[in-house]
N, C-alpha and C positions, 0 to 999 in steps of 0.2 A: 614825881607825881605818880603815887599809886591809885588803876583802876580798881573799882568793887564791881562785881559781875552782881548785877540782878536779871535773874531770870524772871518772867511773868506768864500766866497763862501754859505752865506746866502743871502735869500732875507727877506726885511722886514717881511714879515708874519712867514717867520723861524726863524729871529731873537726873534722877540716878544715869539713864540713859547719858543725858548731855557731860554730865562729869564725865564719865568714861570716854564720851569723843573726849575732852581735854586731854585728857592722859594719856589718849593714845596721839594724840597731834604733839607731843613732846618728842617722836622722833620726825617733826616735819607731816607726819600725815594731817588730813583734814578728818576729822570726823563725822561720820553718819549722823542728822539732826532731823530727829520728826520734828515736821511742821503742827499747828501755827507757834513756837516761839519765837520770842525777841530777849536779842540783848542790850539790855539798857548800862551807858555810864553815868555816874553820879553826874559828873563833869558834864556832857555831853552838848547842854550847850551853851556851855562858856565856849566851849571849844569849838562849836559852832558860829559861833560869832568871828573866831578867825578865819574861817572859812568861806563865809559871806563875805567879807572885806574882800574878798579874791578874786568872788568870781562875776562872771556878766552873764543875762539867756546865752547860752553859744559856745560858752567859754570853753577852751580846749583844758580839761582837769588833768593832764600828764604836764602843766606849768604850776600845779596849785600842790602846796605843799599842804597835806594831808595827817589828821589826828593818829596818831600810831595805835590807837586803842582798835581802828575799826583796819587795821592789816589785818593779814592772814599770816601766819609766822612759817610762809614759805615761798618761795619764788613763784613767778609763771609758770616757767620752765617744768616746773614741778608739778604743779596744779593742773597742766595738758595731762598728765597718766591718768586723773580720773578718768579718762576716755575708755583705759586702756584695762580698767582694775575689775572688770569680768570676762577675764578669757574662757571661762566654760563656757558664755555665749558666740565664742569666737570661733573655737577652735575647727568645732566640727563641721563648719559651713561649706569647704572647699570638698567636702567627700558630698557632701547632696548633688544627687543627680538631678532632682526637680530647678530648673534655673527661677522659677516665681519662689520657692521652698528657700533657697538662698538668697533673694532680694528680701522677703519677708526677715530672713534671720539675719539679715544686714541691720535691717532696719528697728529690728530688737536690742542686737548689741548697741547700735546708736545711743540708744533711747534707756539703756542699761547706767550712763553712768552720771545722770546728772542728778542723783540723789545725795553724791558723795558730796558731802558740804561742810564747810565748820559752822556750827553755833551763831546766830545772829548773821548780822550783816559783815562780812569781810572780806577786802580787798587783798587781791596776793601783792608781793614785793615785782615793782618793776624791775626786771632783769636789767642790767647792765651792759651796755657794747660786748659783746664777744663773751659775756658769760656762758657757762656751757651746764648742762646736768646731764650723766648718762644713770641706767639703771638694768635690771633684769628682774625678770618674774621666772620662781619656778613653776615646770608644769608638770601633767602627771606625765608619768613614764622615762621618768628621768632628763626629760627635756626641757627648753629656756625659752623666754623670748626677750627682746634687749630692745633699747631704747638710747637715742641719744637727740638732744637738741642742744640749738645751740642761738643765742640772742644774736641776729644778724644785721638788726637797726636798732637803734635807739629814735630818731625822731625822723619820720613817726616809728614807733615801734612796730617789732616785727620778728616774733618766736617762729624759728623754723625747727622741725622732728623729724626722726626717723622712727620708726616700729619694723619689726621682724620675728616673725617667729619661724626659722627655718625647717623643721620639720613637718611644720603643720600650710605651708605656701601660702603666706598670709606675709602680705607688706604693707604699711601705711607709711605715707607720707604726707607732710603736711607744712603750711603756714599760718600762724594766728596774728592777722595785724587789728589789735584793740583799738578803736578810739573812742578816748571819753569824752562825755558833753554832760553840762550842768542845765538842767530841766524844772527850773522853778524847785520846788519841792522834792525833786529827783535827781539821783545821777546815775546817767547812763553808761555803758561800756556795750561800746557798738562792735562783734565780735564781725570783724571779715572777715577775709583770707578763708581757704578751701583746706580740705584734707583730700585725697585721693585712697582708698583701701582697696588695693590689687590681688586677687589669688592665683595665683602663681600656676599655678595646674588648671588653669580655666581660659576660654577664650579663645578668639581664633590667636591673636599671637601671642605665644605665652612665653615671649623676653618680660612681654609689659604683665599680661595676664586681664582678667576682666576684671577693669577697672568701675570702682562705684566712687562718686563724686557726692561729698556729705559738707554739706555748711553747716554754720552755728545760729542758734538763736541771740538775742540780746538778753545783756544782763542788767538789772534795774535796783538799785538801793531808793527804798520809798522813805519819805518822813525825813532829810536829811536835815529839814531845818525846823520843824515841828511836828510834833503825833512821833509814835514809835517807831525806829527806824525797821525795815522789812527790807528784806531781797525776794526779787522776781525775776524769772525768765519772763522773755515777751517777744512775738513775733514769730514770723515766721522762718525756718529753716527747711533744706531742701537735702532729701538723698534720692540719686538718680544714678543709671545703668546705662549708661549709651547703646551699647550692646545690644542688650536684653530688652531695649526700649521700654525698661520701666522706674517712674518717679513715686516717690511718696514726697506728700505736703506736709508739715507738721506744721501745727499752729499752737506758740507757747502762748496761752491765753493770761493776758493778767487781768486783774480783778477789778473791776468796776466802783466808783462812787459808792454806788446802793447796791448795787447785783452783783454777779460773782462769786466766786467762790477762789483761795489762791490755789496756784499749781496746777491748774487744769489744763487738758491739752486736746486735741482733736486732729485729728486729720484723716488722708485718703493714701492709699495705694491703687497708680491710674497705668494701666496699660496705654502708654503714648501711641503702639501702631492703630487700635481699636479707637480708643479715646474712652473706654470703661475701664470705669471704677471700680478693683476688685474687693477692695478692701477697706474699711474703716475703723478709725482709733480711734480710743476715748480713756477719759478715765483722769488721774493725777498721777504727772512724774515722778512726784515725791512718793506714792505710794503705788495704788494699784492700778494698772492698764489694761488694756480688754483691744482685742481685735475681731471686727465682726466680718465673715465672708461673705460676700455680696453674691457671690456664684450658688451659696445655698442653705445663704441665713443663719448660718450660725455663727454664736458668737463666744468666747471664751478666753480665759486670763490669758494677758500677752507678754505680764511681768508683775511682780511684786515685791518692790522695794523694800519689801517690810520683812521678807523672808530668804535676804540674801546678807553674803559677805561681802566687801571687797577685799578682791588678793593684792594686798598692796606690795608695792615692788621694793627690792634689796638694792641698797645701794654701798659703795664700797667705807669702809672707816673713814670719817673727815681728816683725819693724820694723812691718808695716801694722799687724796686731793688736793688740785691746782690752785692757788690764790685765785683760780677764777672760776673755781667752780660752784656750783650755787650752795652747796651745804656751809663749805669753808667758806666764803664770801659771807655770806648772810649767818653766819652763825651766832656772834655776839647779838644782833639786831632783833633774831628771832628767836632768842631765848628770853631777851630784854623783855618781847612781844607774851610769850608766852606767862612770864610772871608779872605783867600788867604795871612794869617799870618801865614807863611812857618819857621819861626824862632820859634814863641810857640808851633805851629804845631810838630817841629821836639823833642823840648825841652820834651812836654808833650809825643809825644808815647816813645820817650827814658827811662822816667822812666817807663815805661810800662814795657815794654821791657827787663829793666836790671835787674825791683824787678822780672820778671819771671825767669830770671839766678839767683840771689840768691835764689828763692825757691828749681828750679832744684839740686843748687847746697848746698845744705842744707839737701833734702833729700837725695842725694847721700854720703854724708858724714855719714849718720844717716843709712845707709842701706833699705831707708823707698823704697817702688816702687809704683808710681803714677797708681791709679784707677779711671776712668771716675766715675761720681758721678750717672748719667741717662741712660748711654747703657752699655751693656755687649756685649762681643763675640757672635756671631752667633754657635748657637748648631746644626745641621743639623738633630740631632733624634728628635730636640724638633723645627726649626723652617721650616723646609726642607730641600731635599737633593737636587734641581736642582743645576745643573753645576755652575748658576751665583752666588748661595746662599754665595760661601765662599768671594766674591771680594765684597759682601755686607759689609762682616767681624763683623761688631756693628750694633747692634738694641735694639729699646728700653727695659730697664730695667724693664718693666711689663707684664702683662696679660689684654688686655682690653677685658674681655668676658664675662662681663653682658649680661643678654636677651634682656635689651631694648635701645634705645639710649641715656635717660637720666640719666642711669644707666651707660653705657659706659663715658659719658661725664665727669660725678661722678670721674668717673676712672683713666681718663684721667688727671683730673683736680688735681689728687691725687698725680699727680706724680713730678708736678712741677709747679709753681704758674702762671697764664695766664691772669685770669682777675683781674681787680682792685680791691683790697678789700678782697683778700683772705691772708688767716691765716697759718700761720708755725709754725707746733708745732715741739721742739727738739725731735729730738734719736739718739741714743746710735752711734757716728759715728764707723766704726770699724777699727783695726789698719791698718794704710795703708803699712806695707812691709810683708803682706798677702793678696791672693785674698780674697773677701769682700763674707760674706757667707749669703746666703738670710735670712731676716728679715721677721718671718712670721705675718701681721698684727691680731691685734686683732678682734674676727668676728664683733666688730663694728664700726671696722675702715672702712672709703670708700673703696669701691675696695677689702677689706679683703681676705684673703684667701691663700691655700699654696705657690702660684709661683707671690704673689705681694712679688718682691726683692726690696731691699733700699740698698744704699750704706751711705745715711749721714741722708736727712731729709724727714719728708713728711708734702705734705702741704694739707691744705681743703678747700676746697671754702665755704665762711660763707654764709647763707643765702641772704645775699642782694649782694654779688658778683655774686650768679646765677641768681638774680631778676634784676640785675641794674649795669652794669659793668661801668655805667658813671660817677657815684658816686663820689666827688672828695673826701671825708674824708678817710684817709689810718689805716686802721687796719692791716698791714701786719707788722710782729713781727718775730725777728730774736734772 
């Protein structure tokens, strides 16, 4: 069954626009989409009608098998870097002296990437138990930042990342646990789970660094079962400074019966010690935002989706890649996805899908209990005690605390393979219906030392993966 893509309510310039997201979502990215389109399928609701049989007000939609037409022809896992795809608003944040000049520019970059969207309404692929994506961005001056997540629950789900960019003192960490619900005419994907973004040269203690704690809005597909289907953010999300004693409110506004407008947003930045408001936002995420300063009235662009890139991130050949990594995994499924062949499409994630209930159901027989292979629990004596620290829940499985950053990078690089050309050497994986007990490296392993923990393998970047990550010849060894 082949879909036909009707686009409505473009003009030619948005048309052309939208083609060229497709084309560039052929290597897995999503494409940049001026609002207001939609994508309509011929089919749409016959297919609908399977859909319905499914579900009840309430119904948990991670049990409802869903139209392949309205994926995204790429993982979670994947779809978390839009967070991460404008580091020019990143970068410079940790050199500001002003510490409100930095909460402001936290709360830019936030607010920076949720314009990155595919075309109409689409759902990414749910990750899989212990599926992993790692990736890197380059930056200017010859330097990287690297990324690696890894799916640490399946039900309920639960995407746990890491972010770094070592020269620049910038870490993120993060959990996204989705849950969906079916809302009459809507379905929802209730985004929880926290990120944490620390700068590393800031704070009173700068093992942790000053940490700012950023939640998600909700995600809303409108029209599922009549009228044009739409996606909406909605609700409210939260970035705060312990520290610094300062929050901002956003408020993703969705659109009203009669009134409204979509995409629109608003909020405040509130000095918690005072209880004033320094600052207010407005404007639409999708395009142009405005922040006003309340200390002396003025007000001026805070961002403009219309006049930006995203730097989207490299990831290594799918040849190097683990069977469990998200490009090789999802590869058939989201190319199926991509040329609107909803029959292989459904065929290929089905076996996905079903070899992960036979693993499930293989270690449950065998008494075995599934352990993330890259994060562990959150320990609050060893990672902190703030209030958000437990609904982070997983973070990464290392210590990145070299002195310098090419040493950090080393470390980083240690933990799971990123750029092309890097090397896997085996160890000792340990039984899996035990927690997994830290693996202390040899002191001249990268990264060495008592709190680098492994649960399966470790890998190393060979000399010409840190020189030359374009390399096409593959030494990566499994």
């Amino acid at each position: 069954m082949h879909g036909t893509k009707i686009t409505t309510g473009l003009s030619r310039r948005n048309r052309a626009h939208s083609n060229a997201s497709s084309k560039s979502s052929a290597d897995g990215s999503a494409g940049d989409m001026e609002d207001d389109s939609n994508v309509i399928e011929p089919d749409q609701g016959n297919v609908l009608t399977h859909i319905i049989s499914q579900l009840r007000p309430g119904a948990d939609l991670s049990r409802v098998v869903l139209p392949t037409f309205i994926l995204e022809p790429r993982s979670m896992l994947e779809r978390i870097t839009n967070f991460m795809c404008h580091p020019e608003m990143l970068l410079s944040i940790p050199e500001m002296e002003d510490p409100v000049d930095r909460f402001v520019s936290v709360v830019k970059f936030y607010l920076s990437g949720w314009h990155i969207r595919p075309p109409g309404v689409k759902k990414p692929l749910n990750p899989i138990l212990g599926e992993v994506y790692s990736c890197y961005w380059d930056l200017p001056g010859q330097k990287r930042a690297y990324y690696i997540s890894e799916q640490t629950s399946h039900h309920p789900p639960k995407s746990s990342y890491f972010y770094m960019a070592p020269d620049h003192h910038i870490r993120i960490d993060g959990t996204l646990k989705p849950r969906s619900r079916f809302l009459g005419n809507s379905a929802a994907s209730l985004m929880e789970g926290v990120a944490v973004l620390s700068l590393l040269n800031r704070g009173k203690d700068r093992r942790r660094g000053e940490r700012y704690w950023l939640t998600q809005p909700n995600m809303y597909a409108r029209g599922i079962l009549f009228g044009n289907m739409k996606y909406e953010l909605g609700d409210h999300s939260v970035v705060r400074c312990p520290e610094l004693g300062l929050t901002a409110d956003i408020d993703f506004k969705t659109k009203g019966w009669v009134s409204g407008t979509y995409n629109a947003i608003g909020g405040t930045i509130k000095d918690e010690k005072t209880n004033q408001i320094l600052f207010e936002i407005s404007g639409l995420w999708s395009e142009e935002m405005f922040i006003k300063d309340l200390r002396n009235g003025k007000k001026h662009m805070f961002f403009d989706a219309r006049k930006v890139k995203p730097s989207r991130p490299k990831v290594r050949p799918v040849e190097e890649q683990h069977e469990h990594e998200s490009k090789r995994l999802w590869e058939k499924t989201a190319r199926a996805v991509r040329e609107k062949n909803h029959e292989v499409a459904t065929d290929e994630k089905t076996k996905i899908e079903d070899r992960q209930r036979e693993e499930a159901a293989k270690r449950a027989a065998a008494g075995v209990e599934w352990h993330p292979r890259l994060f562990r629990m959150v320990k609050p004596e060893v990672d902190g005690n703030e209030e958000d620290m437990e609904k982070l829940e997983w973070i990464i499985n290392a210590s990145i605390d070299a002195d310098t950053p090419q040493k950090q990078a080393e470390q980083i690089m240690g933990i799971y393979p990123i750029l092309q050309g890097q090397v896997a050497h085996e160890r000792v994986i340990p039984p899996r219906h035990v927690s997994p007990k830290p693996i202390v490296a040899p002191s001249n392993d990268i990264g060495g030392g008592p709190n680098r923990l492994w649960a399966e393998r470790r890998f190393y970047p060979s000399k010409n993966s840190l020189a030359n990550s374009d390399r096409e010849t593959s030494i990566f060894h499994y």
